[in-house]
HTML snippet that shows the backbone in 3Dmol.js (N, CA, C, O; Angstrom):
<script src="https://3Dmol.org/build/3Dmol-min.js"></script>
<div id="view" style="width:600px;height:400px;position:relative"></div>
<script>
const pdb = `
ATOM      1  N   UNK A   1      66.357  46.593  84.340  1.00  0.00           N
ATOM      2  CA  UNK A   1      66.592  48.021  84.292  1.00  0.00           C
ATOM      3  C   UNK A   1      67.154  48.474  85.628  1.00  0.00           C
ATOM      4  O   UNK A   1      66.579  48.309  86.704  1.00  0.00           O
ATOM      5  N   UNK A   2      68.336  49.065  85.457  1.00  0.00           N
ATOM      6  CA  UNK A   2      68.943  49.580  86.961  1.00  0.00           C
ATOM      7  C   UNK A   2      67.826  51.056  87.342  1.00  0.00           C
ATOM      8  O   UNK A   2      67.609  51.929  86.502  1.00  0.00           O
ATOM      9  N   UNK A   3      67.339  51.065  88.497  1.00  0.00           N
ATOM     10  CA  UNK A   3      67.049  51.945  89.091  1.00  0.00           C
ATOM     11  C   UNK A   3      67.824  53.068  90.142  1.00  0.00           C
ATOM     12  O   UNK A   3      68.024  52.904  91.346  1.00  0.00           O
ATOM     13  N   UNK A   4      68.161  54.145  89.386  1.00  0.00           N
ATOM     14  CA  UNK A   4      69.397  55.084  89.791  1.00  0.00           C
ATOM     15  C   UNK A   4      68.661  55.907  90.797  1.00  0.00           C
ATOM     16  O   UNK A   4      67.459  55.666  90.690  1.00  0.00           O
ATOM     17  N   UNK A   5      68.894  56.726  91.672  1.00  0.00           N
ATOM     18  CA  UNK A   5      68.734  57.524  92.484  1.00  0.00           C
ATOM     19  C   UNK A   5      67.716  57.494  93.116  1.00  0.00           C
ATOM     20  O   UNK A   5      67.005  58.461  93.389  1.00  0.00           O
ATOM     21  N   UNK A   6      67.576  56.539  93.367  1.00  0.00           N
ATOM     22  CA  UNK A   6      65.875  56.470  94.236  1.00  0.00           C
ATOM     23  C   UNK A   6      66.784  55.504  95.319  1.00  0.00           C
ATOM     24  O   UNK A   6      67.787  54.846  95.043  1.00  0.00           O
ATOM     25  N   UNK A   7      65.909  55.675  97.015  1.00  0.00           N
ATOM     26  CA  UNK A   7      65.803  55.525  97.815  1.00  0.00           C
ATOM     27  C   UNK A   7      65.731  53.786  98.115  1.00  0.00           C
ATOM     28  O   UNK A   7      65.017  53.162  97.330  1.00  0.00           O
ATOM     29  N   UNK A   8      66.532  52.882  99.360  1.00  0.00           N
ATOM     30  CA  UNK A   8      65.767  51.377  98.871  1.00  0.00           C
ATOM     31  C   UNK A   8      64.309  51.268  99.356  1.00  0.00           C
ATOM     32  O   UNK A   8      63.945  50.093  99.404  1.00  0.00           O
ATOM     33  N   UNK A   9      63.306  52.221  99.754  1.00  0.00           N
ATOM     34  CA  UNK A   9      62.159  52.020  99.372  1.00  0.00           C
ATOM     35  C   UNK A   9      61.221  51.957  98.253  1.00  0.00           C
ATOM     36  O   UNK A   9      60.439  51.113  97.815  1.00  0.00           O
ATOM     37  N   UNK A  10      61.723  53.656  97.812  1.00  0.00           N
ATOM     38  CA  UNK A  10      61.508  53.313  96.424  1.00  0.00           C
ATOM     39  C   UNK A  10      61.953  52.434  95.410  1.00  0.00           C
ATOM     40  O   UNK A  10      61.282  52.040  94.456  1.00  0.00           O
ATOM     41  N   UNK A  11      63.398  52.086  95.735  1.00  0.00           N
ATOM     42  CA  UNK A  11      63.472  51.006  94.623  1.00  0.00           C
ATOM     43  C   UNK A  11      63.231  49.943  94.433  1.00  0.00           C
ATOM     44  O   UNK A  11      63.353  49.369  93.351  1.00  0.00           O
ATOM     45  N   UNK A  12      62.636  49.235  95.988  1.00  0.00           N
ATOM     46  CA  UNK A  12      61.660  47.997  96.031  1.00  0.00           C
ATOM     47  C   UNK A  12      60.599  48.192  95.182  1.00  0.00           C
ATOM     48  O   UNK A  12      60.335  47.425  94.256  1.00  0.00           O
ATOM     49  N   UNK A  13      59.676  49.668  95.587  1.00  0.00           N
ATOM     50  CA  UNK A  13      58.417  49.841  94.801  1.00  0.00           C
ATOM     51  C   UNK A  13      58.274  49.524  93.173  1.00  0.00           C
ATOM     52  O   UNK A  13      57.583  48.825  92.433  1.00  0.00           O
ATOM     53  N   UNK A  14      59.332  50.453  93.088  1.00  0.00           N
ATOM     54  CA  UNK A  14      59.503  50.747  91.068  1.00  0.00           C
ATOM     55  C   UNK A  14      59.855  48.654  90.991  1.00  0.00           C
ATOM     56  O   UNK A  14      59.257  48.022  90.119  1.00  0.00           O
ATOM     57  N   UNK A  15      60.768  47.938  91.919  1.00  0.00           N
ATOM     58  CA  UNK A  15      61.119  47.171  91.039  1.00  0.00           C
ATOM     59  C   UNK A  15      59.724  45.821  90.898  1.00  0.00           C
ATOM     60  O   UNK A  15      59.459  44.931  90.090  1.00  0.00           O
ATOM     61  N   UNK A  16      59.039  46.408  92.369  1.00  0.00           N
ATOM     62  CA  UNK A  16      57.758  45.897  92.133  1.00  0.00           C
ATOM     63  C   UNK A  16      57.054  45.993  90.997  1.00  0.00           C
ATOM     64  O   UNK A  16      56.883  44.974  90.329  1.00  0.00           O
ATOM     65  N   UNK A  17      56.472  47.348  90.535  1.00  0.00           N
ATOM     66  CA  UNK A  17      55.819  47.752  89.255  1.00  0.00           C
ATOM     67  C   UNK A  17      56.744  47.329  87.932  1.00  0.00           C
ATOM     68  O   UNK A  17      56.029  47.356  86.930  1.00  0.00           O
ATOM     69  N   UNK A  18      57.617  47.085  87.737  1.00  0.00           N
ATOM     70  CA  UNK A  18      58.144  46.156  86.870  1.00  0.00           C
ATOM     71  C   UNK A  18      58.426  45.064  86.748  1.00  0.00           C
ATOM     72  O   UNK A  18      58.918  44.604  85.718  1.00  0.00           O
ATOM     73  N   UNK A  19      58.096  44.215  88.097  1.00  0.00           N
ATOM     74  CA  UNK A  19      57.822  43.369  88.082  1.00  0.00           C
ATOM     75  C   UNK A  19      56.112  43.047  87.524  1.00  0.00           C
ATOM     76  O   UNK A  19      55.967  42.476  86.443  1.00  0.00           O
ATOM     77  N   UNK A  20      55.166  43.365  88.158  1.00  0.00           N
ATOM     78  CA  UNK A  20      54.206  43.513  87.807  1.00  0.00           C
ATOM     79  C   UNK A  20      53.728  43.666  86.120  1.00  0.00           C
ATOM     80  O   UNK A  20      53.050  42.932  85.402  1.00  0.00           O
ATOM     81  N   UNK A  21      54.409  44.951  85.877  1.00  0.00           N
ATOM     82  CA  UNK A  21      53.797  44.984  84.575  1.00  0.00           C
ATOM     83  C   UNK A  21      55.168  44.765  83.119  1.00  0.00           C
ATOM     84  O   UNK A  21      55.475  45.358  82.085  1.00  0.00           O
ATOM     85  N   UNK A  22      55.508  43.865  83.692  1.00  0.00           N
ATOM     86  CA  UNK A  22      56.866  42.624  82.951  1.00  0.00           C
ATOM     87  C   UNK A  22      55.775  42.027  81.895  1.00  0.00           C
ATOM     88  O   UNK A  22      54.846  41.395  82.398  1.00  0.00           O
ATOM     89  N   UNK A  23      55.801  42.161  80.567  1.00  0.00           N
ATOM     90  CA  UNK A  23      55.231  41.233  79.307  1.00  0.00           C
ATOM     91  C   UNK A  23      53.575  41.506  79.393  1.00  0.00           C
ATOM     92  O   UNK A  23      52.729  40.667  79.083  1.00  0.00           O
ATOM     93  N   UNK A  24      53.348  42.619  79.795  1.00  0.00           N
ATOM     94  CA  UNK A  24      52.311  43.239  79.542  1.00  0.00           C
ATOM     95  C   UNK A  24      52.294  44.258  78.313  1.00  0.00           C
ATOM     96  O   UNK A  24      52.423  45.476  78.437  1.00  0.00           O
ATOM     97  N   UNK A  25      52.135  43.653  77.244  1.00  0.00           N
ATOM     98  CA  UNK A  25      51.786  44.341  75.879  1.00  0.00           C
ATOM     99  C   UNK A  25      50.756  44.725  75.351  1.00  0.00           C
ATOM    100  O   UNK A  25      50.706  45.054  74.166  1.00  0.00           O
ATOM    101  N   UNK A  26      49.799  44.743  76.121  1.00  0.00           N
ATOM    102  CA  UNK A  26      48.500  44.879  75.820  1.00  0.00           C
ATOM    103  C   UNK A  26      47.522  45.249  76.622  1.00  0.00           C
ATOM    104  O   UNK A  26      47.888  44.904  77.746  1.00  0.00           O
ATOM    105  N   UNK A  27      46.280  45.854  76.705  1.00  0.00           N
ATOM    106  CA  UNK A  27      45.587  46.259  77.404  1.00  0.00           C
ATOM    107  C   UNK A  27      45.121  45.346  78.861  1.00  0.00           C
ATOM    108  O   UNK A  27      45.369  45.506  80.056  1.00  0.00           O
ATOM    109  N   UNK A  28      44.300  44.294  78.060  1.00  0.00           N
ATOM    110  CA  UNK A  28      43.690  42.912  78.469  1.00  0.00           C
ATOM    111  C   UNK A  28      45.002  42.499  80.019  1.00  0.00           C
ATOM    112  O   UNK A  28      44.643  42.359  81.188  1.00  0.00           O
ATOM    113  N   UNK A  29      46.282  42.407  79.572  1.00  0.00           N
ATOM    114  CA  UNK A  29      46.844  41.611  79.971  1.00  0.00           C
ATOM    115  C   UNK A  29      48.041  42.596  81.481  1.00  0.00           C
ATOM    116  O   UNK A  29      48.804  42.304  82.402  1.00  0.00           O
ATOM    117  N   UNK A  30      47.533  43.624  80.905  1.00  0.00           N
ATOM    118  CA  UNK A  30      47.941  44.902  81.947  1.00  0.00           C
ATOM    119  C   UNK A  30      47.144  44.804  83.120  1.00  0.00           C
ATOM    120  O   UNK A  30      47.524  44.447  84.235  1.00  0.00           O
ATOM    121  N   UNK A  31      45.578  45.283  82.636  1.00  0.00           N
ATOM    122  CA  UNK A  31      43.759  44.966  83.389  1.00  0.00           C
ATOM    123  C   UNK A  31      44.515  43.601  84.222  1.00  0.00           C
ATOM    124  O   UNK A  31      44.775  43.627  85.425  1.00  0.00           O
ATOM    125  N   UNK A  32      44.678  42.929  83.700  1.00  0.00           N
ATOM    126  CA  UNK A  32      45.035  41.484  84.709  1.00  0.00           C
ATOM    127  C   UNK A  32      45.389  41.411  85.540  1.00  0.00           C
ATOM    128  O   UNK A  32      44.979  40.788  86.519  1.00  0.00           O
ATOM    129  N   UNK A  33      46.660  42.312  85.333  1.00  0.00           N
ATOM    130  CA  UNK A  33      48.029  42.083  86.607  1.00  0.00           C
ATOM    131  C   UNK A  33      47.561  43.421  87.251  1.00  0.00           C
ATOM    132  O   UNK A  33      48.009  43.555  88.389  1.00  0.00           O
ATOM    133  N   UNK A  34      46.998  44.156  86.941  1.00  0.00           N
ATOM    134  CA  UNK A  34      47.371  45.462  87.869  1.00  0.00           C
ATOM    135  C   UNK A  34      46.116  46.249  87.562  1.00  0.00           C
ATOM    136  O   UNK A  34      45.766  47.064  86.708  1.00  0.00           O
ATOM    137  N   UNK A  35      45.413  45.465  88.970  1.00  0.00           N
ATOM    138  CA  UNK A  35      43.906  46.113  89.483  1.00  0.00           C
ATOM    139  C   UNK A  35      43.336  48.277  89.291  1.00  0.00           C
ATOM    140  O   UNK A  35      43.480  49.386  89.805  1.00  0.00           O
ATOM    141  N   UNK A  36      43.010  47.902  88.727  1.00  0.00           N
ATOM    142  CA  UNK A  36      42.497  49.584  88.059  1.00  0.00           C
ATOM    143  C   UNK A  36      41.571  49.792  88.989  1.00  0.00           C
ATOM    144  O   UNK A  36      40.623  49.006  88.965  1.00  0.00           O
ATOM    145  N   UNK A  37      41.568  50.670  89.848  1.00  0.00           N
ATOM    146  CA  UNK A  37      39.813  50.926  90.484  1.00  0.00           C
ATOM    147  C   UNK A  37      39.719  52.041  90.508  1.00  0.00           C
ATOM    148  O   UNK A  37      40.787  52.619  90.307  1.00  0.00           O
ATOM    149  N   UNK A  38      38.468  52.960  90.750  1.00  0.00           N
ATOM    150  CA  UNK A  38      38.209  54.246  90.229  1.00  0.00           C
ATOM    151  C   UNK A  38      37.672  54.553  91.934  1.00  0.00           C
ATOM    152  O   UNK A  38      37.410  53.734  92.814  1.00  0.00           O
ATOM    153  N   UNK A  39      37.641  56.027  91.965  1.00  0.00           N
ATOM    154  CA  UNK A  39      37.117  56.299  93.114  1.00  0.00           C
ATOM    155  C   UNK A  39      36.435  56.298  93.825  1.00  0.00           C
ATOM    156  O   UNK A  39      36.480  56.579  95.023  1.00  0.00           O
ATOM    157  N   UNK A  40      35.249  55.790  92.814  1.00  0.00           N
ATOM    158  CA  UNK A  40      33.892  55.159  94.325  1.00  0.00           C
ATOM    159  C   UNK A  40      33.880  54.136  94.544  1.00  0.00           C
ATOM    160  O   UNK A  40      32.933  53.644  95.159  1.00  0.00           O
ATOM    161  N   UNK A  41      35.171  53.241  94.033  1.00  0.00           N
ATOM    162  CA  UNK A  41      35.268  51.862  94.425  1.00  0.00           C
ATOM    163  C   UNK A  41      36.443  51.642  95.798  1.00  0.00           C
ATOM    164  O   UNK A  41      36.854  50.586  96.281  1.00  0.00           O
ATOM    165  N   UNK A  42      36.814  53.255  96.226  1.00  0.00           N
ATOM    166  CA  UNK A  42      37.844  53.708  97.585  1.00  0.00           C
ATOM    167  C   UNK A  42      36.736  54.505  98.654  1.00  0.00           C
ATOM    168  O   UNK A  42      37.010  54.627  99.848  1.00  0.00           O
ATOM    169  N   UNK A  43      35.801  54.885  98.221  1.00  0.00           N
ATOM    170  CA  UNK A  43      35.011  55.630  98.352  1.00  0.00           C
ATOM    171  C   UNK A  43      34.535  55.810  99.775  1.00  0.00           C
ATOM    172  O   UNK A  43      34.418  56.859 100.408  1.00  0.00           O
ATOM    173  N   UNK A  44      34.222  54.257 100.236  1.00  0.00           N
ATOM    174  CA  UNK A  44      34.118  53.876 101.651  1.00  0.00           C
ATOM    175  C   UNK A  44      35.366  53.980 102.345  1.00  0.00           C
ATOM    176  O   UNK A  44      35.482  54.598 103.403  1.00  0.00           O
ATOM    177  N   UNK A  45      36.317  53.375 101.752  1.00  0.00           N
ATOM    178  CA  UNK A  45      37.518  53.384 102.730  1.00  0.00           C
ATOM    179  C   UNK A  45      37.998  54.799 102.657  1.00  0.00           C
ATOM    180  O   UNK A  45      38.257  55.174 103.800  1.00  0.00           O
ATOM    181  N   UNK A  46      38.208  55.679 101.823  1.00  0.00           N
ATOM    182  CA  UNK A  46      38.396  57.106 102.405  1.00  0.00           C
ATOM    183  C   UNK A  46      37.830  57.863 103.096  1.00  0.00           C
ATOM    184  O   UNK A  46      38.353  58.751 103.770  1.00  0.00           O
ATOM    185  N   UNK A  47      36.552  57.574 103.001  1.00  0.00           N
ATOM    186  CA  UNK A  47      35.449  58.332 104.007  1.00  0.00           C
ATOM    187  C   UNK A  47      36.093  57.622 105.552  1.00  0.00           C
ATOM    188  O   UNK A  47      36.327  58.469 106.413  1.00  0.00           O
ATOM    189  N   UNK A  48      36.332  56.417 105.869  1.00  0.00           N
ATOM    190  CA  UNK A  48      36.513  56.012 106.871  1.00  0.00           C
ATOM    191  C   UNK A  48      37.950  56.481 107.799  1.00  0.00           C
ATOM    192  O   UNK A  48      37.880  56.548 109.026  1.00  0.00           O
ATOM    193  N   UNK A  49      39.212  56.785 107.067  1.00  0.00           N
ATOM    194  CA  UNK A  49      40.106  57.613 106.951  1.00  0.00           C
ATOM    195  C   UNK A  49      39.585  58.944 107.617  1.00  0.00           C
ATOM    196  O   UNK A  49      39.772  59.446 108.725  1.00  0.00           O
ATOM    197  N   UNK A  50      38.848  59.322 106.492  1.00  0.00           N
ATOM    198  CA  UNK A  50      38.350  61.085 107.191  1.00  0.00           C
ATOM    199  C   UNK A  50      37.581  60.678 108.660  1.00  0.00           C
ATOM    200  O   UNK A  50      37.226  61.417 109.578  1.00  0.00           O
ATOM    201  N   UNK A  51      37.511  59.759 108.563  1.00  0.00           N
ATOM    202  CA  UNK A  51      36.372  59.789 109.727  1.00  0.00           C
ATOM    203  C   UNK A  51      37.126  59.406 110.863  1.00  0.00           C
ATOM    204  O   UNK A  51      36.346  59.111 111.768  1.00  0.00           O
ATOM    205  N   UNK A  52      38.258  59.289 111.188  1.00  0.00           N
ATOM    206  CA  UNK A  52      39.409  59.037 111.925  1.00  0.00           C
ATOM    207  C   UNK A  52      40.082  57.391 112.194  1.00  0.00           C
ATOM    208  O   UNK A  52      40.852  56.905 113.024  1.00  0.00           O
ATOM    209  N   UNK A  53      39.608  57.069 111.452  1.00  0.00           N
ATOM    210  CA  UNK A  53      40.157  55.356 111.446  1.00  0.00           C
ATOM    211  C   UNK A  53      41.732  55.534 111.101  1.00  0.00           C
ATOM    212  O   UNK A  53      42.040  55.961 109.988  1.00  0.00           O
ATOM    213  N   UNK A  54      42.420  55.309 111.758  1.00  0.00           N
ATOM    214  CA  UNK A  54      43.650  55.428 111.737  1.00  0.00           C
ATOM    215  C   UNK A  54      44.900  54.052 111.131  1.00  0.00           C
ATOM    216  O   UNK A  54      46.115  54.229 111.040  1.00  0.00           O
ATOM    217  N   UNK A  55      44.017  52.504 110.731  1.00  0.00           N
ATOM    218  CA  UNK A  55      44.113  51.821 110.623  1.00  0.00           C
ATOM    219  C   UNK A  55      44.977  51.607 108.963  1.00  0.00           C
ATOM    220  O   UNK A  55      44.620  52.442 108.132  1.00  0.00           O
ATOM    221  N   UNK A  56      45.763  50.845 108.604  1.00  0.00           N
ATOM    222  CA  UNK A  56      46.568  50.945 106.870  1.00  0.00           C
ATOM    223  C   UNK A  56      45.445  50.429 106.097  1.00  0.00           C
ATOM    224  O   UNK A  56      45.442  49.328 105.546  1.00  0.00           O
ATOM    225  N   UNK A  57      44.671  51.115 106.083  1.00  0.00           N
ATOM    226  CA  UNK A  57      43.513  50.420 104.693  1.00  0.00           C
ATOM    227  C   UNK A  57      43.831  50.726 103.550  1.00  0.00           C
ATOM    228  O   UNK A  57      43.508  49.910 102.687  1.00  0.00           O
ATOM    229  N   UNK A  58      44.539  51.934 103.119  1.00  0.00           N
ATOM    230  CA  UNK A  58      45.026  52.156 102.104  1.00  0.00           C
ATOM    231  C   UNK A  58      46.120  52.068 101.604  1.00  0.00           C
ATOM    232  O   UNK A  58      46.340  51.676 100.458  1.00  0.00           O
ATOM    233  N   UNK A  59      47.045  52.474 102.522  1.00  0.00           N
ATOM    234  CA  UNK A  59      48.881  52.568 102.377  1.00  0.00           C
ATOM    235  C   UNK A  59      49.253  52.151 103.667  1.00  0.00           C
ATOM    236  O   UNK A  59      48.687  52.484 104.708  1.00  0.00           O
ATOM    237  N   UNK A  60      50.199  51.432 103.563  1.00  0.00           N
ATOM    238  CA  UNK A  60      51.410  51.178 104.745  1.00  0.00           C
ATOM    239  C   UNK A  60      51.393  52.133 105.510  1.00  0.00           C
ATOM    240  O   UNK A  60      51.404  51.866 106.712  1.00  0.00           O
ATOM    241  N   UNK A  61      51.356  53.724 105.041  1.00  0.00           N
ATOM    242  CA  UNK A  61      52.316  55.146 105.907  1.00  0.00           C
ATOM    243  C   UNK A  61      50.612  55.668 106.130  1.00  0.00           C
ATOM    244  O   UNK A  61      49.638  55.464 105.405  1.00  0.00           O
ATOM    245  N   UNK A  62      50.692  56.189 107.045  1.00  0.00           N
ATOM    246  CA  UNK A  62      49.277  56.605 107.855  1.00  0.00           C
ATOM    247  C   UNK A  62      49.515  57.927 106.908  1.00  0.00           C
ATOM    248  O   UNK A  62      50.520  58.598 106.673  1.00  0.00           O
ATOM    249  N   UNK A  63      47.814  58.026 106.357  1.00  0.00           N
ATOM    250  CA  UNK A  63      47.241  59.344 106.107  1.00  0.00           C
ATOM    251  C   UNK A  63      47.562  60.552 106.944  1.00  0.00           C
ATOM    252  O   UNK A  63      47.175  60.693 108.104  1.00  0.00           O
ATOM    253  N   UNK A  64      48.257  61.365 106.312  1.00  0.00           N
ATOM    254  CA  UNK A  64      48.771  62.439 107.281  1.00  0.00           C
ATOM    255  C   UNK A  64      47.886  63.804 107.046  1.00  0.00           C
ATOM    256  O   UNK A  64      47.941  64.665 107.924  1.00  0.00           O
ATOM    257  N   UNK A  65      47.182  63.994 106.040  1.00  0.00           N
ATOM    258  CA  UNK A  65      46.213  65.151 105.588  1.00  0.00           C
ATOM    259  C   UNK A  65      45.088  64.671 104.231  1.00  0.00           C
ATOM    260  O   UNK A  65      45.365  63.591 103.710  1.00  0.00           O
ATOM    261  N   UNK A  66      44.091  65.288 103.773  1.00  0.00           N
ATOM    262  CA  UNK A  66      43.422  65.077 102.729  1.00  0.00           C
ATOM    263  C   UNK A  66      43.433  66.311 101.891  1.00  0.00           C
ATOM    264  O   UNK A  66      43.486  67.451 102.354  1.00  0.00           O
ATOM    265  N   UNK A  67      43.387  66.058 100.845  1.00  0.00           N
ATOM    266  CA  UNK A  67      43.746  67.412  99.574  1.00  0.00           C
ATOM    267  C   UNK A  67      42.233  67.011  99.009  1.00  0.00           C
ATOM    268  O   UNK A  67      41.743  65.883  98.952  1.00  0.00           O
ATOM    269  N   UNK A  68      41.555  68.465  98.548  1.00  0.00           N
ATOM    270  CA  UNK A  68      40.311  68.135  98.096  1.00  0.00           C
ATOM    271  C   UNK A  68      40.443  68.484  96.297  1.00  0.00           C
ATOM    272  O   UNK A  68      41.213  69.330  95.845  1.00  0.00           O
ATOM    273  N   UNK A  69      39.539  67.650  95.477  1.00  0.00           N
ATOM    274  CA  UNK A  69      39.592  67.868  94.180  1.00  0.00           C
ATOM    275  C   UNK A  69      39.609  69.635  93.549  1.00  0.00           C
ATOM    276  O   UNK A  69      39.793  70.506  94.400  1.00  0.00           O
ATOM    277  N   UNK A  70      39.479  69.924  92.563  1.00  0.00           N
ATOM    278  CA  UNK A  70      39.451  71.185  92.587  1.00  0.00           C
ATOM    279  C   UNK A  70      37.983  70.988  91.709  1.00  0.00           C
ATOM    280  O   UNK A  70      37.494  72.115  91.624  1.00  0.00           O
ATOM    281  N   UNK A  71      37.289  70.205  91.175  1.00  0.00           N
ATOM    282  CA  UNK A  71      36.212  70.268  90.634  1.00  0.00           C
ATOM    283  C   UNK A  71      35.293  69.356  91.343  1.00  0.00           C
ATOM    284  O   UNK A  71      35.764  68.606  92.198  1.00  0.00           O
ATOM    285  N   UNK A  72      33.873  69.342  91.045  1.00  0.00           N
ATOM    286  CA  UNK A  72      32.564  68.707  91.852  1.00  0.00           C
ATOM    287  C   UNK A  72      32.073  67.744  90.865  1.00  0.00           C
ATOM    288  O   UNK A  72      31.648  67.957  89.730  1.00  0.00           O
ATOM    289  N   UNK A  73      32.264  66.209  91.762  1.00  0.00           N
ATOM    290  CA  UNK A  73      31.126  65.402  91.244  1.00  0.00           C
ATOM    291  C   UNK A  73      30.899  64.896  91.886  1.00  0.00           C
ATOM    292  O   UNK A  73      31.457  64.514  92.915  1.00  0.00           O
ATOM    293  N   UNK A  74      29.124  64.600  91.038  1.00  0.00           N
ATOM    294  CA  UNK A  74      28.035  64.151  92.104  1.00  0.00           C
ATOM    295  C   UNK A  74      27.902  65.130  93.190  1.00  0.00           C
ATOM    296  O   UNK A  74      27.659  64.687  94.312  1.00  0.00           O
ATOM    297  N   UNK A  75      28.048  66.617  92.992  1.00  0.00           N
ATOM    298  CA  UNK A  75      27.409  67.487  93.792  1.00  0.00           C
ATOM    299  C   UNK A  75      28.805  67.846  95.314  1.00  0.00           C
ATOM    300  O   UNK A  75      28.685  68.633  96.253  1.00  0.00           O
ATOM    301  N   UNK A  76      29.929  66.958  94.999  1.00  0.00           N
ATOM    302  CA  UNK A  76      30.869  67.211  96.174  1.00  0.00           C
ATOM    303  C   UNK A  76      32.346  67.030  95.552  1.00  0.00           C
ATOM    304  O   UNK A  76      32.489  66.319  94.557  1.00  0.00           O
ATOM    305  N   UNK A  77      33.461  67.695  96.162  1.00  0.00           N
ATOM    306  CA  UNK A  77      34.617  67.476  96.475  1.00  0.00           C
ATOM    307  C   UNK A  77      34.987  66.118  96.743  1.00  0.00           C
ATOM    308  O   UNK A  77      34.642  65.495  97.747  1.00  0.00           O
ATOM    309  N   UNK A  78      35.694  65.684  95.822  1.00  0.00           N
ATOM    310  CA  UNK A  78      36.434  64.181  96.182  1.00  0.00           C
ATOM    311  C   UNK A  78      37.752  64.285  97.383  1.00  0.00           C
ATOM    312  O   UNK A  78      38.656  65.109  97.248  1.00  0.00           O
ATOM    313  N   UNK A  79      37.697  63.449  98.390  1.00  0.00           N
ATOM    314  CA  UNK A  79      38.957  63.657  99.063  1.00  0.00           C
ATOM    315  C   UNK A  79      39.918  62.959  98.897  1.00  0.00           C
ATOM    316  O   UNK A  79      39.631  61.789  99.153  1.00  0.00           O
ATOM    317  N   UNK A  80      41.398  63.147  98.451  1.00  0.00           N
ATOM    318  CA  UNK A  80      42.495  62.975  98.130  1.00  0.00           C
ATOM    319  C   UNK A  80      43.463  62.550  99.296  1.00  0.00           C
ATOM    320  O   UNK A  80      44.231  63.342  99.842  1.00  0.00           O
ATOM    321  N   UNK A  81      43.349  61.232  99.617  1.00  0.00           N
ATOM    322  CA  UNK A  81      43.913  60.844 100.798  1.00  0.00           C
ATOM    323  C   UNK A  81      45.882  61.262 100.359  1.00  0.00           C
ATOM    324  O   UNK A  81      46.331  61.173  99.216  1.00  0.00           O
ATOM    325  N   UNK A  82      46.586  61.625 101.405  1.00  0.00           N
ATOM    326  CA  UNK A  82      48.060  62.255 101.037  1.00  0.00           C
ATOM    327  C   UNK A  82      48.786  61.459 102.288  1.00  0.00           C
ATOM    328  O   UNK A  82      48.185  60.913 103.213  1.00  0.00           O
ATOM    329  N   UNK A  83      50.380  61.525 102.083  1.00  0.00           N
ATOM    330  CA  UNK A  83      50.957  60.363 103.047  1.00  0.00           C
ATOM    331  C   UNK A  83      52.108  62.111 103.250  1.00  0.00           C
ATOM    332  O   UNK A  83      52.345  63.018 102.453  1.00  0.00           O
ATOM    333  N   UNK A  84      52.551  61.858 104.742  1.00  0.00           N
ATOM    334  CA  UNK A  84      53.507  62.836 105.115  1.00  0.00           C
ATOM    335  C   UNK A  84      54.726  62.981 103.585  1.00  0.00           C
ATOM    336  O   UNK A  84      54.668  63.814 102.680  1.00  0.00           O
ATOM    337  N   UNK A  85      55.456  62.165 103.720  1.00  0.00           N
ATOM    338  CA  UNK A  85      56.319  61.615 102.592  1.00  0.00           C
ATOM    339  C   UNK A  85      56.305  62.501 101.362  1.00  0.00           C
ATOM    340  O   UNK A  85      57.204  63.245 100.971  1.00  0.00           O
ATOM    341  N   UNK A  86      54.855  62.229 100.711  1.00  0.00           N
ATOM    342  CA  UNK A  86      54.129  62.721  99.969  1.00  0.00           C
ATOM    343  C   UNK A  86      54.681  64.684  99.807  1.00  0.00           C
ATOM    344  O   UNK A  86      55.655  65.190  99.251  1.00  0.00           O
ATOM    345  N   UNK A  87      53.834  65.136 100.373  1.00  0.00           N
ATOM    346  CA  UNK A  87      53.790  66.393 101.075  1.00  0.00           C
ATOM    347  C   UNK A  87      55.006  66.986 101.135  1.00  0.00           C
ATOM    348  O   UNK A  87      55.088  68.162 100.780  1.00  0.00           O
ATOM    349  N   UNK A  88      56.345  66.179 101.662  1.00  0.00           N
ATOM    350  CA  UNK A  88      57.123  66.664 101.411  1.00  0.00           C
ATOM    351  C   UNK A  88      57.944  66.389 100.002  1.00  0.00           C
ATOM    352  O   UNK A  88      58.595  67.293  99.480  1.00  0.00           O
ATOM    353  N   UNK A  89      57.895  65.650  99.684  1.00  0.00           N
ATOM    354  CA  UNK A  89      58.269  65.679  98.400  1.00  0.00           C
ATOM    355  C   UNK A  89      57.713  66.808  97.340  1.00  0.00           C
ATOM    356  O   UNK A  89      58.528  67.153  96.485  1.00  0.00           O
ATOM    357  N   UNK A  90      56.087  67.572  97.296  1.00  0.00           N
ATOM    358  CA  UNK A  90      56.172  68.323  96.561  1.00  0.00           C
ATOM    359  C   UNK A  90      56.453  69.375  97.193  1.00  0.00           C
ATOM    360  O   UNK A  90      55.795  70.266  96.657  1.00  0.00           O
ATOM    361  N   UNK A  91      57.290  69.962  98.358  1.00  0.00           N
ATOM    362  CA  UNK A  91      57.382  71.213  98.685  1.00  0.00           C
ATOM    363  C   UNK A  91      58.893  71.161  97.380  1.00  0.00           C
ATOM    364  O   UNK A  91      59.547  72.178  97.151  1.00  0.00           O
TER     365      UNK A  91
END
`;
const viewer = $3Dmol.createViewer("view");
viewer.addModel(pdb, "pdb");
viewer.setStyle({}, {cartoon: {color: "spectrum"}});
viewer.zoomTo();
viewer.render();
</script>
């Protein structure tokens, strides 16, 4: 699949994720190739982020701000680690 108007970063990424999920027809075989984790399984490493660790634990591009959930679980705001990049793209 040609990837049109995207950037050659992005088009490494996308051609990554199609690489990745290439002859994945099925649930099972998706789960395989391409690690699902939910948020209290980041849970530590974002807290560590907020906590000023400045280190790529999560992304290549350093955490530039945190966006908080708009709803509560487990009694708190989830924090939404965001990349500069990011940020500007949705202005």
């Amino acid at each position: 699949m040609a990837i049109a108007n995207c950037d050659d970063e992005n088009a490494k990424a996308l051609q990554f994720i199609e690489d990745m999920t290439r002859n994945t027809d099925n649930r099972n075989t998706f789960k395989s190739k391409v690690p699902v984790v939910s948020y209290d399984d980041l849970k530590h490493d974002i807290q560590r982020i907020a906590n000023g660790d400045r280190s790529p634990i999560l992304c290549a591009h350093p955490i530039s701000e945190f966006l908080t959930s708009s709803g509560i679980s487990a009694g708190e705001r989830k924090l939404r680690p965001t990349i500069r990049q990011e940020m500007e793209r949705r202005r």
